[in-house]
C-alpha positions as CSV (number, residue, x, y, z in Angstrom):
1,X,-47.8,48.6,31.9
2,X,-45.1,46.3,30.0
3,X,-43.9,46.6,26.8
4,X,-46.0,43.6,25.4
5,X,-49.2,44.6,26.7
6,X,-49.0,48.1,25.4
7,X,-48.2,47.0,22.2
8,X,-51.5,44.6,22.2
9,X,-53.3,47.7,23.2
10,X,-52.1,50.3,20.4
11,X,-51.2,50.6,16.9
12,X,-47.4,50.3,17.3
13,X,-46.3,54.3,17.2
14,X,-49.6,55.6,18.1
15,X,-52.1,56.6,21.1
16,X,-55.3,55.2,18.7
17,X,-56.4,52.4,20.6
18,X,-56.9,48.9,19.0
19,X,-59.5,46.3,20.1
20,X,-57.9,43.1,18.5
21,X,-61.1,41.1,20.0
22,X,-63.4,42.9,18.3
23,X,-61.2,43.3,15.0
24,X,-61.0,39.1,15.1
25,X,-64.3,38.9,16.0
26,X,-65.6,40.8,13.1
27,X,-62.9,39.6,10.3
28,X,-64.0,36.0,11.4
29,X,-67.5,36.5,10.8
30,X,-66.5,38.1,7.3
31,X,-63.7,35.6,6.1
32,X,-66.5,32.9,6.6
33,X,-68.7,34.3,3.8
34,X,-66.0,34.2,1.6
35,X,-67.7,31.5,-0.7
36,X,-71.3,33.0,-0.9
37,X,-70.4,34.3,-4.8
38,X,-69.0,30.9,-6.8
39,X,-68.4,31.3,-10.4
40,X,-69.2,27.8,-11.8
41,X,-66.8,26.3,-14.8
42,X,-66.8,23.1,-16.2
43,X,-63.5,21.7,-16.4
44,X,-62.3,18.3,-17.8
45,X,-66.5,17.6,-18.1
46,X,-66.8,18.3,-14.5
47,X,-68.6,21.1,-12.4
48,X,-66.3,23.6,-10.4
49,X,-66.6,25.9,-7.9
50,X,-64.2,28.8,-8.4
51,X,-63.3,32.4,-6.3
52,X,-61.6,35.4,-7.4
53,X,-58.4,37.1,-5.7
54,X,-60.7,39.0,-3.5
55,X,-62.9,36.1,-2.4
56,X,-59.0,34.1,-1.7
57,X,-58.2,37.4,0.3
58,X,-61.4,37.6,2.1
59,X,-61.2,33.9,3.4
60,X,-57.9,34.4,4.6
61,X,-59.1,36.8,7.1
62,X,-60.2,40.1,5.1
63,X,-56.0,40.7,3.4
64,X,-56.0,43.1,0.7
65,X,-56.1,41.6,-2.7
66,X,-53.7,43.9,-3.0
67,X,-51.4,41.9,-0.7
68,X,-51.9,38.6,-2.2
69,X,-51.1,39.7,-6.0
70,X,-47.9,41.5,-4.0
71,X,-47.6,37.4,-2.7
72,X,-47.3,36.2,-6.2
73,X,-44.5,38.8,-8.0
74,X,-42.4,38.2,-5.0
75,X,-42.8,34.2,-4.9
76,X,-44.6,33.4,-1.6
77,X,-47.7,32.7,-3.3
78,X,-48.1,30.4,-6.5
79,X,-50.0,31.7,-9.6
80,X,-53.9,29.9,-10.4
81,X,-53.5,28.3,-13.6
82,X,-57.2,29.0,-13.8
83,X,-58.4,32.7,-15.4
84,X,-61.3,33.4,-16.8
85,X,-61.2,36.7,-19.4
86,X,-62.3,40.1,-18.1
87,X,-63.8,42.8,-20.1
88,X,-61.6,45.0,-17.7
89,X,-58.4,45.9,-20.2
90,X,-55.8,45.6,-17.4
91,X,-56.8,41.5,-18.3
92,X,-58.1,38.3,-17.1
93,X,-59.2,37.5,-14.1
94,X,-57.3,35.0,-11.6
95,X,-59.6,32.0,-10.1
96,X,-58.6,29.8,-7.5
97,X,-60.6,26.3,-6.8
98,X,-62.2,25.7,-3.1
99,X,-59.7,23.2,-2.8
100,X,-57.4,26.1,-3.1
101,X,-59.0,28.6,-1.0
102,X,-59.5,26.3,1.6
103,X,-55.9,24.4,1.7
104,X,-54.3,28.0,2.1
105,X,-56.8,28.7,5.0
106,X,-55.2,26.1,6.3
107,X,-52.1,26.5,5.9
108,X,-51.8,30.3,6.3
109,X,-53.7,29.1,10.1
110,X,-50.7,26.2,10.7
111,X,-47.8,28.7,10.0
112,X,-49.3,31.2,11.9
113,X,-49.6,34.0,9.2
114,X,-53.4,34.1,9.0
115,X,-55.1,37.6,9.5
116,X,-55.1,39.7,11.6
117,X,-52.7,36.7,14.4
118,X,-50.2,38.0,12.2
119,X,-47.4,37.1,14.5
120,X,-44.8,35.6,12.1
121,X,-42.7,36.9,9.3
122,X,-43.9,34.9,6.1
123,X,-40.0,34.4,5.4
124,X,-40.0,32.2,8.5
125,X,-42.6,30.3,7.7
126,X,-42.8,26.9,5.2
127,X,-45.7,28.9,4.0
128,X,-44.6,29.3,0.4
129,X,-43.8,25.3,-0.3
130,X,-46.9,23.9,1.1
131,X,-48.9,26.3,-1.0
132,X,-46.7,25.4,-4.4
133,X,-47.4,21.5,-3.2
134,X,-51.4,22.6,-2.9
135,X,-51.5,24.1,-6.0
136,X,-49.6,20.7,-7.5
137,X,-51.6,18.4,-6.2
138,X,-55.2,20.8,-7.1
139,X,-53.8,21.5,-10.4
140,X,-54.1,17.6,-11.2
141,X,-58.1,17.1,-10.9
């Protein structure tokens, strides 16, 4: 058996056996209910749909939100300027548009990053600047 097709048959360093198929097949079906939860806000007079962090990581194929607030103290990710206060003391909450959600979708799928056909290093990608231009151009509506 080569090298390459071992590796897309077990978790690298183990003898547990890992069905990507059925992995993709079930994180697609679950990053496509993503926006079944909006929280509606009015902004500049006008109705919104916004998600939280874990809706954002959902969508972008079930990632931790854990990863994506990792995304944002290193850089590779641009803060929301939308939060909405929390009742939870560690503070607000952040809240990305579906303009937002969606545009990283897409770009996280053109740079080949998106979950789990994880086969690039993020640092290798243009991933960061196209999602600082999405949040520019969303962040003036």
């Amino acid at each position: 058996m080569e090298s390459n097709e071992l590796l897309s048959k077990f978790f690298p360093g183990s003898t547990t056996p890992l069905d990507i198929e059925e992995k993709q097949k079930t994180q697609q079906h679950e990053s496509d209910q993503w926006d079944l939860k909006p929280y509606i806000f009015t902004v500049k007079g006008k109705e919104m749909q916004f998600f939280p962090i874990g809706a954002l990581a959902l969508a972008l194929g079930g990632r931790s939100p854990n990863t994506l607030r990792a995304w944002e103290k290193e850089g590779i990710l641009p803060k929301s300027v939308f939060v909405k206060p929390s009742k939870d003391p560690r503070g607000r909450r952040r809240m990305y548009t579906r303009a937002m959600v969606e545009g990283l979708v897409r770009i996280a799928k053109e740079e080949g990053i998106f979950w789990p056909d994880k086969g690039k290093k993020l640092s290798d990608t243009v991933f960061t600047e196209k999602a600082v231009e999405l949040f520019k151009q969303c962040n003036k509506t």
